[in-house]
C-alpha positions in Angstrom: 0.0 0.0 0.0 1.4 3.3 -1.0 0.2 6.2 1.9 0.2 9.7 2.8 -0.7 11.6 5.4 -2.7 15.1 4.2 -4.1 16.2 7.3 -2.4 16.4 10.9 -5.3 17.2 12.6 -3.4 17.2 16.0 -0.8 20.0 14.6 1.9 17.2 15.4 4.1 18.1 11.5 2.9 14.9 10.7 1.7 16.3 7.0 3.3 14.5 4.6 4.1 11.3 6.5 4.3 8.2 4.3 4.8 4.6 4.0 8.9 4.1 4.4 9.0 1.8 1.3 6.9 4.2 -0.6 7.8 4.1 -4.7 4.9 6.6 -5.9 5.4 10.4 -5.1 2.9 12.7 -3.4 1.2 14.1 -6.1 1.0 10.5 -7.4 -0.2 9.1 -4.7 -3.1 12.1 -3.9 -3.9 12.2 -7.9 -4.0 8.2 -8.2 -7.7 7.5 -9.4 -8.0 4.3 -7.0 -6.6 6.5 -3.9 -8.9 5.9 -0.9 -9.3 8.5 2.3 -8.8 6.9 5.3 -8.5 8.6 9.2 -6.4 7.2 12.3 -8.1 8.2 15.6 -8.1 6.8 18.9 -10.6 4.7 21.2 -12.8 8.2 21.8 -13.2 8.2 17.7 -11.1 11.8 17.7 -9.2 12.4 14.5 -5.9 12.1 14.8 -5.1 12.9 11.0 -6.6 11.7 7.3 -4.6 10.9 4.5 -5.1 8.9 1.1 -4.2 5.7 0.0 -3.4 3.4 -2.8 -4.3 -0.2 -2.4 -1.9 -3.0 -3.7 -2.2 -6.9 -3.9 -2.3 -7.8 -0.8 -3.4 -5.5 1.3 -5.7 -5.7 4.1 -6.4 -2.1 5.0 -4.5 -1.8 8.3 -1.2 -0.2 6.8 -1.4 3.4 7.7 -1.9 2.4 11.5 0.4 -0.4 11.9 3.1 1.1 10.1 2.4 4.8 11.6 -0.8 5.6 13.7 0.4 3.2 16.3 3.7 4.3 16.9 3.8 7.9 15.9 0.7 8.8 17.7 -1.0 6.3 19.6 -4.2 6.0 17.0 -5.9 2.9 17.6 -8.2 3.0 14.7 -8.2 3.2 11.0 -11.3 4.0 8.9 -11.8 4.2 5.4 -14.3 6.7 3.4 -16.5 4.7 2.0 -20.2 5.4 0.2 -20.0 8.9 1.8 -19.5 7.8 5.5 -16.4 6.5 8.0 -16.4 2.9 8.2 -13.5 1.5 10.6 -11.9 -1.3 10.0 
């Protein structure tokens, strides 16, 4: 999964945060016409930040907060935009 983050809603700098093995750039990534939103928040359901994603074989959705909203800033949840609502995973 290729991910950025677009929106640290916490004001942490966390804006342009991305997968470490990353091979698209940004703009790539934000213009890709597969990218899905997705939001890491924490047991309270508060935003921590939103950011987009591209989906490769594979995948199972979890990424963005295994490889960064657990670590970096103690989200516990991801959702993903879908059919014009938040549907956690």
């Amino acid at each position: 999964m290729q991910w950025l983050i677009t929106n640290d809603v916490l004001g942490l700098n966390f804006d342009g945060a991305r997968n470490a093995d990353a091979t698209m750039a940004d703009t790539q990534i934000i213009n890709h016409p597969d990218a899905k939103q997705f939001r890491l928040s924490d047991d309270d359901n508060e935003s921590y930040c939103c950011g987009v994603a591209v989906w490769e074989p594979g995948d199972d959705g979890m990424e963005p907060l295994i490889d960064f909203g657990w670590s970096c800033l103690g989200a516990i949840d991801i959702a993903w935009f879908r059919d014009g609502k938040w549907v956690s995973m």
